[in-house]
C-alpha positions in Angstrom: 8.2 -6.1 -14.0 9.1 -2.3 -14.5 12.6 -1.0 -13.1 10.8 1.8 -11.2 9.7 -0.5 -8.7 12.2 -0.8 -5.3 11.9 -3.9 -3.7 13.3 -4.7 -0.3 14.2 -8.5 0.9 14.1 -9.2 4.7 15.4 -12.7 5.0 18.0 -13.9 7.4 19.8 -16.4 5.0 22.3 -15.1 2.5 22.1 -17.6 0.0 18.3 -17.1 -0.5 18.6 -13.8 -0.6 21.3 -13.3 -3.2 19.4 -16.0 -4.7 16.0 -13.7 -4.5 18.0 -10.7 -5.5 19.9 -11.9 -8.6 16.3 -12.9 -9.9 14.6 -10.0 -9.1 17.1 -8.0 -10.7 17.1 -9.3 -14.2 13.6 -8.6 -13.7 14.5 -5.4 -13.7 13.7 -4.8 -9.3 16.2 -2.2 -8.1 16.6 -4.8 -4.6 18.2 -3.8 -1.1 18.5 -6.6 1.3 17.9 -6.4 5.1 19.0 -9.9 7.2 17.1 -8.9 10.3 14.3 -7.4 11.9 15.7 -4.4 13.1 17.9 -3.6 10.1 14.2 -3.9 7.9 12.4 -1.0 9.8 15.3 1.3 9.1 15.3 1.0 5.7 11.6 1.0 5.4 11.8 4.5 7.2 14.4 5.3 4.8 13.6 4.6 1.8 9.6 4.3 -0.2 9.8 0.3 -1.4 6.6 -0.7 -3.9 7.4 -4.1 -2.6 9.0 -5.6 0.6 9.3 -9.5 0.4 9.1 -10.1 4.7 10.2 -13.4 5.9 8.5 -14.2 9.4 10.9 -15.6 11.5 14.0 -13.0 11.6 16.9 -12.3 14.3 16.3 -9.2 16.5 12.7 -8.6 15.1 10.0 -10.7 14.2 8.9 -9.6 10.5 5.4 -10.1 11.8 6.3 -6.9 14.0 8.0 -5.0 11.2 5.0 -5.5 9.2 2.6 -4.5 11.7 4.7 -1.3 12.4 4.8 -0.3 8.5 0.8 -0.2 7.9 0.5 1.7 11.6 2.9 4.2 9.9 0.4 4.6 6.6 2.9 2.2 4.8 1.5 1.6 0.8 4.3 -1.0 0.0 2.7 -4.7 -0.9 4.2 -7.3 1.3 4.6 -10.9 0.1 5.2 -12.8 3.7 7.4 -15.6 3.6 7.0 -18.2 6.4 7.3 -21.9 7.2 4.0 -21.8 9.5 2.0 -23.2 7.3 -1.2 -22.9 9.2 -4.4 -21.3 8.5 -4.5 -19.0 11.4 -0.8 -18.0 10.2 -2.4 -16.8 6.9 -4.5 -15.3 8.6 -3.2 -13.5 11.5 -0.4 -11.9 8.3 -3.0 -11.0 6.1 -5.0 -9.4 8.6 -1.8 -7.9 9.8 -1.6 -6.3 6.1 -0.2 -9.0 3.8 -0.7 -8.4 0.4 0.0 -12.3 0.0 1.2 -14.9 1.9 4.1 -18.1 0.3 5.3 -21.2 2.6 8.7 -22.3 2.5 9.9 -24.2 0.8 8.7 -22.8 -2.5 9.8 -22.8 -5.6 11.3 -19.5 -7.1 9.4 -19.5 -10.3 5.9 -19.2 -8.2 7.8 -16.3 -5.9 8.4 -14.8 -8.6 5.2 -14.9 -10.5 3.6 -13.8 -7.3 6.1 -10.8 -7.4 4.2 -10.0 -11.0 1.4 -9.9 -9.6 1.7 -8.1 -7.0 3.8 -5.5 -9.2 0.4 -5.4 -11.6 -1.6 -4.2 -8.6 -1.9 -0.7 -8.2 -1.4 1.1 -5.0 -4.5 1.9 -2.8 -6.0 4.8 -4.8 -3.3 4.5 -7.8 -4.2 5.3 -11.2 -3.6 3.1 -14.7 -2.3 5.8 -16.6 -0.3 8.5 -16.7 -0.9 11.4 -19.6 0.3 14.7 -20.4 -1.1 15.8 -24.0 -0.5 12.9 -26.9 1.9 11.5 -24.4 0.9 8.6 -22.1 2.1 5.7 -19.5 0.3 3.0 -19.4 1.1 2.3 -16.1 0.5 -1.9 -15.8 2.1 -2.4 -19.1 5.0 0.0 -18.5 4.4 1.2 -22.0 5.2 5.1 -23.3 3.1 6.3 -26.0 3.2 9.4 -28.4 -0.2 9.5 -29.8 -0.6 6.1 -29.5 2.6 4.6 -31.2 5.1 2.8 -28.7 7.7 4.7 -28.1 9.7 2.0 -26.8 11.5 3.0 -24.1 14.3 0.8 -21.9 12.9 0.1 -18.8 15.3 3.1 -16.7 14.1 6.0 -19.5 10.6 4.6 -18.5 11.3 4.5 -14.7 12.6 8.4 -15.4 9.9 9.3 -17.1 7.2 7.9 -15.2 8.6 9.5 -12.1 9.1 13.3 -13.5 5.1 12.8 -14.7 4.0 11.6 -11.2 5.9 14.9 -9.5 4.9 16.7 -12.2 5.6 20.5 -11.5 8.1 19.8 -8.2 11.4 19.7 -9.5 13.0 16.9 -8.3 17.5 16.6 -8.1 19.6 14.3 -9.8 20.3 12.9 -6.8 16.6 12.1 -5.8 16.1 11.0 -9.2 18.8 8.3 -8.8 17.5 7.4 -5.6 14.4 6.3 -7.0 15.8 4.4 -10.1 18.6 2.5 -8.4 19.6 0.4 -5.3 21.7 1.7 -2.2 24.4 -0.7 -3.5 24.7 -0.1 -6.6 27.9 1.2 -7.9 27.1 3.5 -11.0 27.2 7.2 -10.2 24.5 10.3 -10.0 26.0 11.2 -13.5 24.0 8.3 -15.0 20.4 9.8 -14.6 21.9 12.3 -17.4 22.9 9.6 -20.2 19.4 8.0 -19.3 17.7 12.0 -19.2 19.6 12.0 -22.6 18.5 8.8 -24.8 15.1 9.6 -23.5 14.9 13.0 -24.9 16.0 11.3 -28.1 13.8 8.7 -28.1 10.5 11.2 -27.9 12.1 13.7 -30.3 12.4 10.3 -32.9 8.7 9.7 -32.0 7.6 13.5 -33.2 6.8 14.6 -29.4 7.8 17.6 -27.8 10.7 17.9 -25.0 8.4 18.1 -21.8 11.6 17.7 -19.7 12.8 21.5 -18.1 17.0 21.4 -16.8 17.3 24.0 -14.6 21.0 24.1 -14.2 22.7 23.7 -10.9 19.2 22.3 -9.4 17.4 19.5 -11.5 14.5 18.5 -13.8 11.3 18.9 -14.1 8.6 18.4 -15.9 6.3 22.2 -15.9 
C-alpha cells in the first residue's frame, strides 16, 4: 500500500478501530477514524479519502445512508462495507448502493487487509497507471519512481510528494495543502516536515542524474511547471 492513499474508518467500536488503524498504518494508510454516522459524512465532505472502510450498523447514521449520500455527491472513494448481515440481498442492496466490496463480521484482519490491497491496486474510475514527465515516471500500481528506467527508490512520503505535485502539475499547491494530503488530521508532526521530505527527494533525483522539476516559490509553495 502507498502512503498517498487517505483512508477513513467508520466503525462504532474503539478497539476495532484502533485495531484497524494501527494495521493500516504500518501499511503506510494515513487513517482518520469516524465512530458514527454523522461524524463520517463530515469528514467525507471535508477531506478527499481513496478509501473509506463503512461499517453498516452505526449510531446516529446508518453507513448504508452515508454511503448512498457520498456516490449522490460524485464521491470516487472505494468503500469496503463491513456488516454482520450476512445475506445475499445485503450484498447486494451495498453493492448496488456503490460498494466497491463487501466483508462480514467476524473476519479475520489479514483478509481485511488483503482486500484493502486490492482495492488500493484499483484505479479510480477513469485513473491512469502512470504518471510521466520526460525520463521521469510513476508507476502508479507499483508506487515505483523511475529516472530513465532505474528505480529511484523513493520512501513511501517522497513518493506520495511527488506523485501529488505531478498529478497538479502546473497549480501550485501550499505546504499546507501538501501536508494535508500526506498525513492524518491527528497526526502530530508539523507543516515544516513536507520541507525535510521536499528535501531528501530532491536529493534522491539529483543522485539518480535527473533534473530538479520541483519550482519553491517563496512565501507561497511548490510546484511542479
Amino acid at each position: 500500500m502507498s502512503s498517498r492513499m487517505r483512508i477513513l474508518i467508520v466503525e462504532d467500536s474503539p478497539t476495532l478501530a484502533d485495531a484497524l488503524a494501527a494495521s493500516l498504518a504500518r501499511e503506510g494508510y494515513a487513517c482518520d477514524h469516524a465512530g458514527d454516522g454523522a461524524s463520517a459524512a463530515a469528514y467525507i465532505d471535508q477531506y478527499d479519502y481513496d478509501i473509506v472502510v463503512l461499517d453498516w450498523m452505526l449510531p446516529r447514521r446508518e453507513g448504508i445512508d452515508v454511503l448512498r449520500e457520498l456516490r449522490q455527491k460524485g464521491g470516487q472513494a472505494r468503500v469496503l462495507m463491513l456488516s454482520a448481515r450476512d445475506q445475499v440481498i445485503d450484498r447486494v442492496t451495498a453493492l448496488d448502493a456503490g460498494a466497491d466490496d463487501y466483508l462480514v463480521k467476524p473476519f479475520a484482519l489479514d483478509e481485511l487487509l488483503a482486500r484493502l490491497r486490492a482495492l488500493a491496486r484499483r484505479p479510480r474510475e477513469g485513473g491512469e497507471t502512470r504518471l510521466a514527465l520526460g525520463g521521469l515516471e510513476l508507476e502508479l500500481r507499483s508506487h515505483r519512481a523511475l529516472w530513465r528506467g532505474q528505480d529511484v527508490h523513493l520512501t513511501p512520503k517522497e513518493y506520495a510528494l511527488l506523485e501529488l505535485l505531478l498529478r497538479e502539475r502546473g497549480h501550485l499547491l501550499t505546504r499546507a495543502q501538501i501536508f494535508d494530503r500526506l498525513y492524518n488530521s491527528q497526526s502530530e508532526a508539523s507543516d515544516k516536515v513536507v520541507e525535510v521530505i521536499l528535501s531528501t527527494l530532491r536529493s534522491k533525483l539529483a543522485k539518480a542524474g535527473a533534473p530538479d522539476v520541483i519550482e519553491t516559490r517563496r512565501g507561497f509553495g511548490y510546484v511542479i511547471p
